[in-house]
C-alpha positions as CSV (number, residue, x, y, z in Angstrom):
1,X,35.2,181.4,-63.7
2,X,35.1,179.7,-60.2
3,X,38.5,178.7,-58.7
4,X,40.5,178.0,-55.3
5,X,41.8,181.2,-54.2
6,X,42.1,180.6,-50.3
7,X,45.7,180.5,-48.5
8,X,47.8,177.6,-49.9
9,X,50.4,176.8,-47.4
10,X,47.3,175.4,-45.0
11,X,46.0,173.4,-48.0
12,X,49.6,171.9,-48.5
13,X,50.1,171.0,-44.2
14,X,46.5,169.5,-44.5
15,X,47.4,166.8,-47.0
16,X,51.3,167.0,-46.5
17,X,52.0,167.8,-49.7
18,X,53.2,170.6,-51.8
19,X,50.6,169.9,-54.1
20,X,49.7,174.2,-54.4
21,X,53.2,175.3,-54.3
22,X,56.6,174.4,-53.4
23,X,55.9,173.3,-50.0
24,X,58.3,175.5,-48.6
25,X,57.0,175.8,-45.3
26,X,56.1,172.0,-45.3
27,X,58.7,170.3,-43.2
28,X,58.8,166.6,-41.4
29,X,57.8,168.9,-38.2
30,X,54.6,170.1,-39.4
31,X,51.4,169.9,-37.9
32,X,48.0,169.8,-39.9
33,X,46.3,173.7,-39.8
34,X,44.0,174.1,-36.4
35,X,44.5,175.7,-33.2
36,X,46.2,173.2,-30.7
37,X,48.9,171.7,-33.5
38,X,51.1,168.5,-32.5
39,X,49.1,168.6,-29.3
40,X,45.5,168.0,-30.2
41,X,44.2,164.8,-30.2
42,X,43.1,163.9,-34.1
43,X,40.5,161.2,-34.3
44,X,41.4,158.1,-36.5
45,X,39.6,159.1,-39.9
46,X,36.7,156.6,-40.9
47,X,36.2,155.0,-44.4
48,X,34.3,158.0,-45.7
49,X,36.5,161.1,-44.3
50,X,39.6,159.2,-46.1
51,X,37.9,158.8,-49.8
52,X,36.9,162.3,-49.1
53,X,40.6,163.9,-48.3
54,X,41.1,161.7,-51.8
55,X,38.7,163.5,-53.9
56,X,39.5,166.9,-52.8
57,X,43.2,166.6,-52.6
58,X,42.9,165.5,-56.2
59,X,40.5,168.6,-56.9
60,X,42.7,171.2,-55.2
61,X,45.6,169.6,-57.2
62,X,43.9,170.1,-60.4
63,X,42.5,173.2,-59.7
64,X,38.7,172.1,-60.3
65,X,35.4,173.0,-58.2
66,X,33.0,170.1,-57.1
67,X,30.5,170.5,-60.1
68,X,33.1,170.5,-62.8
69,X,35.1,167.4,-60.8
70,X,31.9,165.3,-61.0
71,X,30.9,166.4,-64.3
72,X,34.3,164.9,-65.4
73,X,33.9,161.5,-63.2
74,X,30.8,161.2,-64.8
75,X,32.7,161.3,-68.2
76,X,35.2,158.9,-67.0
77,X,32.6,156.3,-66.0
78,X,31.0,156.2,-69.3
79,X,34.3,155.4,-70.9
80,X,35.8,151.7,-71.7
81,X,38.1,150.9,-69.0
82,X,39.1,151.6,-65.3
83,X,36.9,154.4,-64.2
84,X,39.6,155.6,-62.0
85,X,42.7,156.0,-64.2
86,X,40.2,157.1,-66.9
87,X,39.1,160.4,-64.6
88,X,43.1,161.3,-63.8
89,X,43.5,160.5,-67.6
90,X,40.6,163.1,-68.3
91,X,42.4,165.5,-65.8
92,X,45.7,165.6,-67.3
93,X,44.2,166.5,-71.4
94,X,43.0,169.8,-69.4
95,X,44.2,172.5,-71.4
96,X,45.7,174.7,-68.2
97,X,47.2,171.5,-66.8
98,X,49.2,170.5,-70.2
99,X,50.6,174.0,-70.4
100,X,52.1,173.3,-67.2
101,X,53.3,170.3,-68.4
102,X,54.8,171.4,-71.4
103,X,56.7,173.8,-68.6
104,X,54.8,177.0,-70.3
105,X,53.8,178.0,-67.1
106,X,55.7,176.7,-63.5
107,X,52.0,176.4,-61.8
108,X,48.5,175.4,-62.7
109,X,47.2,178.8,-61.6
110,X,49.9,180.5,-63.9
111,X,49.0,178.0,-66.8
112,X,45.0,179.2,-66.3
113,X,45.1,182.5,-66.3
114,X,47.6,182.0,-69.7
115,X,44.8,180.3,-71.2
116,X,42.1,182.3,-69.8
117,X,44.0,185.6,-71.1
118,X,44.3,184.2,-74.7
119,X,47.9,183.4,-74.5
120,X,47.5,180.1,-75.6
121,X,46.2,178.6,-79.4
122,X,45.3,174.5,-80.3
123,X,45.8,173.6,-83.1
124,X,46.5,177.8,-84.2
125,X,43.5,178.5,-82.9
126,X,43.3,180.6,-79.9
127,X,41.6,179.0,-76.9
128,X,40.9,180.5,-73.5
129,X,38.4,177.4,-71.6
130,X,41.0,176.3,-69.1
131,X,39.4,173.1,-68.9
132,X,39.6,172.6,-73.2
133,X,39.9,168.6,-73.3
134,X,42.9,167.9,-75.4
135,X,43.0,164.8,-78.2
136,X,46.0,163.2,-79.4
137,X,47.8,165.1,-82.0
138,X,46.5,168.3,-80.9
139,X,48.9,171.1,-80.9
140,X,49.4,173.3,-78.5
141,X,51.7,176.8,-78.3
142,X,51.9,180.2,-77.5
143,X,49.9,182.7,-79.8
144,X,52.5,184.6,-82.1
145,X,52.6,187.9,-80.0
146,X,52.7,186.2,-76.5
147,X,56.0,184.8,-78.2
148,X,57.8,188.2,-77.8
149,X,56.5,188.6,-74.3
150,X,59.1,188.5,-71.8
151,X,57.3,187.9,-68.7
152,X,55.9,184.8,-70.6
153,X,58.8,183.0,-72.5
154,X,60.4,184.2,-68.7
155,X,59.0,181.8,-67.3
156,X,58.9,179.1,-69.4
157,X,60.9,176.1,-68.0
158,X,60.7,173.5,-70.6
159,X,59.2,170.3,-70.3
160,X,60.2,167.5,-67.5
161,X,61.5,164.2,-69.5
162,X,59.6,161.9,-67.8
163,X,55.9,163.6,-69.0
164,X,56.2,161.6,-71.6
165,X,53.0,161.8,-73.5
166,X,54.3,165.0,-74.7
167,X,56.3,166.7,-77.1
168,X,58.1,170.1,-77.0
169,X,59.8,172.1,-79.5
170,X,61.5,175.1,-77.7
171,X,62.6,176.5,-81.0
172,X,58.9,177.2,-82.0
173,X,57.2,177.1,-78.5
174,X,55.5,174.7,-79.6
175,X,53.9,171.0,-77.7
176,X,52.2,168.2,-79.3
177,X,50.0,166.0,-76.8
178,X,51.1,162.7,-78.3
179,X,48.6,160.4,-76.5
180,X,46.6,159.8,-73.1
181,X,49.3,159.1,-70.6
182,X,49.2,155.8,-69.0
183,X,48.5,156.0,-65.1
184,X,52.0,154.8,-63.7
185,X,53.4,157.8,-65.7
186,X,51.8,160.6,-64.0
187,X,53.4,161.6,-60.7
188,X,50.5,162.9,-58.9
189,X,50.6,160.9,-55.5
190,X,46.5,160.4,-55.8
191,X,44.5,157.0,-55.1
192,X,41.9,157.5,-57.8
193,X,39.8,154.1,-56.8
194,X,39.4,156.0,-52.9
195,X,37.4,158.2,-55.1
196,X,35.7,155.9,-57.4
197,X,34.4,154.1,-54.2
198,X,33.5,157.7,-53.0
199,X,30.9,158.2,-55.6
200,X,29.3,154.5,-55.7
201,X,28.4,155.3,-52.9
């Protein structure tokens, strides 16, 4: 199962975002990865080279290889609607990235390998495809023995109010995903039409 699994800090100072961790080390001060620092001169990027940071700031934030990201843009395009909010629609029902949602798991690499271990059931039904495409009124928990792990329910944070096109029962570690969430309710800082334009190309 292909994944990132280079250094993250560099990823984070290249986009300026904490978008692979907490962004500890990212401070006003810092410089983008590369040799020289503050004191190389950076070329003004072009049309192409910014749609393209787009695209893969949104894969790296997602945690999805090139194939896979335009296998799902593809998707999004044949769908009714804005092409754009439909593909960060599509990437928000992922299986790994609503467990860390529902605050299961406190990153999207934990929430993976949670589903990829068989930690995680739909619907009571075990499944461990990270990139499972969630409906509305799906189900989603931990499986009953992963319940009385304490490295897992450890770690679980609960879910942030605002994500809300979910619903969490701590009691029964339990998550419903209610419906698709509309685009001005997820936080990720991404331009999704940079990317659209990207790929009519």
């Amino acid at each position: 199962m292909a994944r990132y699994i280079g250094p993250k800090t560099k990823i984070c100072r290249k986009f300026g975002e904490p978008i692979l961790g907490n962004g500890k080390w990212l401070t006003k001060t810092s410089n983008p990865p590369g040799q020289h620092g503050a004191t190389k001169k950076r070329k003004t990027l072009g049309e192409y080279a910014i749609q393209l940071k787009e695209k893969q700031k949104a894969k790296y934030t997602y945690g999805v290889l090139e194939r896979q990201f335009r296998k799902t843009f593809e998707e999004a395009a044949r769908k009714k609607g804005v092409t754009g909010e439909n593909l960060i629609r599509l990437l928000e029902s992922r299986l790994d990235n609503t467990v860390y949602r529902l605050g299961i798991a406190i990153s999207r690499p934990g929430a993976r390998q949670l589903v990829s271990h068989k930690h995680i059931t739909v619907n009571g039904e075990v499944v461990n495809v990270p990139s499972f495409q969630l409906k509305p009124g799906d189900s989603i928990g931990l499986k009953a023995s992963s319940q009385t792990n304490a490295g897992i329910t450890s770690a679980a944070r609960g879910k942030n109010n605002k994500i809300n096109w979910l619903d969490w029962n701590e009691a029964e570690m339990k998550g419903t995903f209610i419906a698709f969430p509309e685009r001005e309710s997820i936080p990720e800082n991404i331009k999704e039409q940079l990317i659209v334009e990207l790929y009519s190309k």
